[in-house]
C-alpha positions as CSV (number, residue, x, y, z in Angstrom):
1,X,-84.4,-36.5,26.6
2,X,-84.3,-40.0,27.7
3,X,-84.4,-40.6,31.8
4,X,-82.7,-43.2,32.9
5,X,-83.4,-45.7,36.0
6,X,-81.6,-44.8,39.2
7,X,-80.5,-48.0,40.1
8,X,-79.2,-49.1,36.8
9,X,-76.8,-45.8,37.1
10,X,-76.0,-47.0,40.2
11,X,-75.0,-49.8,39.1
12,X,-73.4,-48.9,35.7
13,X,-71.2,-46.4,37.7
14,X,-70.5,-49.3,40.0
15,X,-70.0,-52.0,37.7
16,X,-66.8,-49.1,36.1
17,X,-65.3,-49.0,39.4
18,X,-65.3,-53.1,39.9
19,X,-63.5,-53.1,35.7
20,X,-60.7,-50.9,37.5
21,X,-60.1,-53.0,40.7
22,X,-57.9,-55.6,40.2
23,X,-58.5,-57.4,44.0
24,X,-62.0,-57.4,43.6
25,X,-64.0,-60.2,44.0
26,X,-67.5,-60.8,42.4
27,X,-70.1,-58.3,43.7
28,X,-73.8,-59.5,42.1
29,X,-76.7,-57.4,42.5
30,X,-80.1,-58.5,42.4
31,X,-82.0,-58.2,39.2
32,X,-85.1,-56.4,40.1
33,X,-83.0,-53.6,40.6
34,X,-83.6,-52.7,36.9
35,X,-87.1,-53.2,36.7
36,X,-88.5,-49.5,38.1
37,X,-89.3,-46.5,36.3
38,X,-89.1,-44.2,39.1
39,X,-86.1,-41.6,39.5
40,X,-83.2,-40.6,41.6
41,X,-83.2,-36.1,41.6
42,X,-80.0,-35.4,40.2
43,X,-79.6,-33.2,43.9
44,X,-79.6,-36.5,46.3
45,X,-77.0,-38.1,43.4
46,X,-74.0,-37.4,44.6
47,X,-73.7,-38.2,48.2
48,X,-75.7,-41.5,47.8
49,X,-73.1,-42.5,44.6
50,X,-70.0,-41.6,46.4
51,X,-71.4,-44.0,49.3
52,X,-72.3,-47.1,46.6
53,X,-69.0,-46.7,44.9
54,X,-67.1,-47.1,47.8
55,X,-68.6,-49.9,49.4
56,X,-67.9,-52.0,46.5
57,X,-64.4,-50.9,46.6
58,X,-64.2,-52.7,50.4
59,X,-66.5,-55.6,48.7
60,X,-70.2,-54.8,50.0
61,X,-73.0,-55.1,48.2
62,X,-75.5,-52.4,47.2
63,X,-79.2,-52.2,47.3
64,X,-81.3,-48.9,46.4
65,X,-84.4,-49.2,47.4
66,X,-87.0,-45.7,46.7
67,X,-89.6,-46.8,49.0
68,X,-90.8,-49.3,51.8
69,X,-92.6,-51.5,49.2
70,X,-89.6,-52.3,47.0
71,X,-87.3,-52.6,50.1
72,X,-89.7,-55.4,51.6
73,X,-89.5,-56.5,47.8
74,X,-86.2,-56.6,47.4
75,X,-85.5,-58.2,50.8
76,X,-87.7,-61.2,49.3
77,X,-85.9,-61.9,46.2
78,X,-82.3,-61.8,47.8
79,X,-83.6,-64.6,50.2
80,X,-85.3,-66.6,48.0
81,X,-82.0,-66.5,45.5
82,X,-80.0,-67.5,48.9
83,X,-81.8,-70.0,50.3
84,X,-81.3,-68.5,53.8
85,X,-83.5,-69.9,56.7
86,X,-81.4,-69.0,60.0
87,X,-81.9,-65.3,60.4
88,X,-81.4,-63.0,63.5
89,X,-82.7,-59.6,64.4
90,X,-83.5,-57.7,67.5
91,X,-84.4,-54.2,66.0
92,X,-87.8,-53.3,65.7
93,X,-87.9,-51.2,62.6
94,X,-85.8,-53.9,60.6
95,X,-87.9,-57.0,62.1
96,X,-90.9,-55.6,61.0
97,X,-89.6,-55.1,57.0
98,X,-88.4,-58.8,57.1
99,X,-91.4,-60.0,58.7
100,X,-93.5,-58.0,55.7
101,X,-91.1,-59.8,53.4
102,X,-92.1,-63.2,54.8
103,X,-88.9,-64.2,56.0
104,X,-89.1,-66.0,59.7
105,X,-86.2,-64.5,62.2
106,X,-85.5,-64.4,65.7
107,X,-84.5,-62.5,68.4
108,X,-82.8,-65.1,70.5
109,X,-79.6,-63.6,71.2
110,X,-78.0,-66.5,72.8
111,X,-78.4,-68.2,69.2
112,X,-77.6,-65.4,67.7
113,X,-74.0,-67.7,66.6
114,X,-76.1,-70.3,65.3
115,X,-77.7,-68.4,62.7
116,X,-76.6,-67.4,58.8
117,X,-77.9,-63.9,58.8
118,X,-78.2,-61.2,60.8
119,X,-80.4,-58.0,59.8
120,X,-79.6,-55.0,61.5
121,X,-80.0,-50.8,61.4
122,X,-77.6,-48.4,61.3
123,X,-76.6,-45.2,63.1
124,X,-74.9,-43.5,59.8
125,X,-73.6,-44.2,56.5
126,X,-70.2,-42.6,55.7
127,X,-69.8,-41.6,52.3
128,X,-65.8,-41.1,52.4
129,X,-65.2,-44.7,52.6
130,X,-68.4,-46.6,52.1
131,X,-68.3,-47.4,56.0
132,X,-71.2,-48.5,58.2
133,X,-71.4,-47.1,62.2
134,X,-73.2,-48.9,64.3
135,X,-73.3,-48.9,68.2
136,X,-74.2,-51.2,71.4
137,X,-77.7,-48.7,71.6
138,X,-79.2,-50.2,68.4
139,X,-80.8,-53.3,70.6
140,X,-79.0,-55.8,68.7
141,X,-76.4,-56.3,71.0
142,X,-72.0,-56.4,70.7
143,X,-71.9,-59.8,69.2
144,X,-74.7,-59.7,66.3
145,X,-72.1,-57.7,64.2
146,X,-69.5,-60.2,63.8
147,X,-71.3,-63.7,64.4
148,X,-73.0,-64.3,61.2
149,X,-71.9,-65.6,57.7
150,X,-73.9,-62.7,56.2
151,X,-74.8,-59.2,57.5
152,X,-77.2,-57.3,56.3
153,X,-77.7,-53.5,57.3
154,X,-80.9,-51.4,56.4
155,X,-80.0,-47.9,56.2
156,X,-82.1,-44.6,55.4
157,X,-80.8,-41.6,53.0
158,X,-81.1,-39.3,55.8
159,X,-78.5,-41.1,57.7
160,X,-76.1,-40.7,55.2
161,X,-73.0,-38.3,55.7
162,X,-69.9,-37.0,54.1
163,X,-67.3,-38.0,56.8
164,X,-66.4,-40.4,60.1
165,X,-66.5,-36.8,62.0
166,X,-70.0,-36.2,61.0
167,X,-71.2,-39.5,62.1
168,X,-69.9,-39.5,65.4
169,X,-71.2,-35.6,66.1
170,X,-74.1,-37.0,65.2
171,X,-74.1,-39.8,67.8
172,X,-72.8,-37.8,70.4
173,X,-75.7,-35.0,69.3
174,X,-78.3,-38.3,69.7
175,X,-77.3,-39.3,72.9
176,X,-77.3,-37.8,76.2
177,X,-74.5,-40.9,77.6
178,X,-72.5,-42.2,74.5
179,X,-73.2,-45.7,73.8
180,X,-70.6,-48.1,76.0
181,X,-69.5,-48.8,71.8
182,X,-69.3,-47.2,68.6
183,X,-67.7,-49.5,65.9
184,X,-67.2,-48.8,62.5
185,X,-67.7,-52.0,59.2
186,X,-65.9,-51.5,55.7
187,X,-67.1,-54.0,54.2
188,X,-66.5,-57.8,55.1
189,X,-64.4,-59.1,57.6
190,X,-61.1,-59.8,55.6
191,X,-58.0,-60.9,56.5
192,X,-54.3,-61.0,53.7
193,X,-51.9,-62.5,56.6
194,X,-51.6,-66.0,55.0
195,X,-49.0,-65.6,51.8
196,X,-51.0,-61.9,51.0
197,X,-53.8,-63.3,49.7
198,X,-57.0,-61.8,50.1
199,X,-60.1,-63.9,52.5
200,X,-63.4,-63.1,53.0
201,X,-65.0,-63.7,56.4
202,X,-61.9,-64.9,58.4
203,X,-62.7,-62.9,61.8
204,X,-66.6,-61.9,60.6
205,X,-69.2,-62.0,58.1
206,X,-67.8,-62.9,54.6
207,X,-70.6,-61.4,53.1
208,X,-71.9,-57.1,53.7
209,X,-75.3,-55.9,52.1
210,X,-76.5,-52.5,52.3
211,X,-80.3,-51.8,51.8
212,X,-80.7,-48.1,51.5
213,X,-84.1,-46.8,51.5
214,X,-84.6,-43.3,50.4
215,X,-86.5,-41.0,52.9
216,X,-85.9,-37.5,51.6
């Protein structure tokens, strides 16, 4: 019985849902993606899917990643292929897998607007609608969410969840004082007030990736 790649499923499954959009815009993934002969259990498919598919819908871009090693890996090749050089982040855990990756970054938050990228974490990933919450006790601060061209969030398995309520019992179950903000990304800022057409980036990053690493 042949065993196919995770990611290329992923992405197969993804690439279908793009062919049946007709707004999208042109989601690339990098190439490595298809290189591993490691395997997704069938059990941790669904959720993890349901996530992938709809962050594409809202025009983020999807990384799976099965271990540290390939995330750091993958976190190379997508700069190289950018070109990126201005990149902020303030969170430990992320800083230290860019740092691995070789990419320089700071934690200047007074530049934090003069920068192209900003890598961040995550509180949870919502399924449902392929959203990203994130709040003010991350250490990376209100503005780093909406000031860069690109964001880039590094997310775990274990922080996904099926729906918006789950993520914010979780919060409130993580927290003694809820954080002074909670704030929920679909995808990239995105504005259709000028004759209904569609623009990336008008109020926010034009550009969403999601790294998730797998850690259960």
């Amino acid at each position: 019985m042949e065993v196919r790649d995770p990611r290329k499923t992923i992405l197969d499954k993804i690439q279908t849902v793009r062919d049946s959009q007709e707004d999208r815009g042109t989601v690339s993934f990098p190439k490595f993606q298809h290189d591993s002969s490691l395997y997704l259990p069938a059990s941790e498919e669904t959720r993890e899917m349901e996530f992938a598919r709809n962050l594409v819908r809202v025009k983020g871009k999807f990384i799976y990643c099965l271990n540290r090693t390939e995330l750091v890996q993958a976190l190379k090749t997508l700069f190289q292929e950018e070109r990126w050089k201005k990149v902020f982040c303030s969170e430990s855990i992320a800083g230290d897998l860019i740092a691995r990756s070789g990419i320089t970054y700071t934690s200047d938050y007074e530049a934090v607007m003069d920068n192209e990228v900003a890598v961040t974490g995550c509180e949870y990933l919502i399924a449902r609608t392929g959203s990203i919450m994130v709040s003010s006790a991350q250490g990376s601060g209100r503005r780093v969410f909406g000031h860069t061209p690109v964001h880039i969030v590094i997310g775990k398995s274990s922080q996904l969840v099926d729906e918006i309520s789950d993520a914010l019992t979780g919060i409130k179950n993580n927290y003694s004082d809820m954080p002074s903000q909670v704030s929920l990304i679909t995808g990239p800022s995105r504005t259709a007030d000028i004759e209904k057409t569609l623009v990336l980036g008008a109020h926010g990053p034009r550009d969403l990736y999601v790294f998730l690493l797998k850690d259960r």
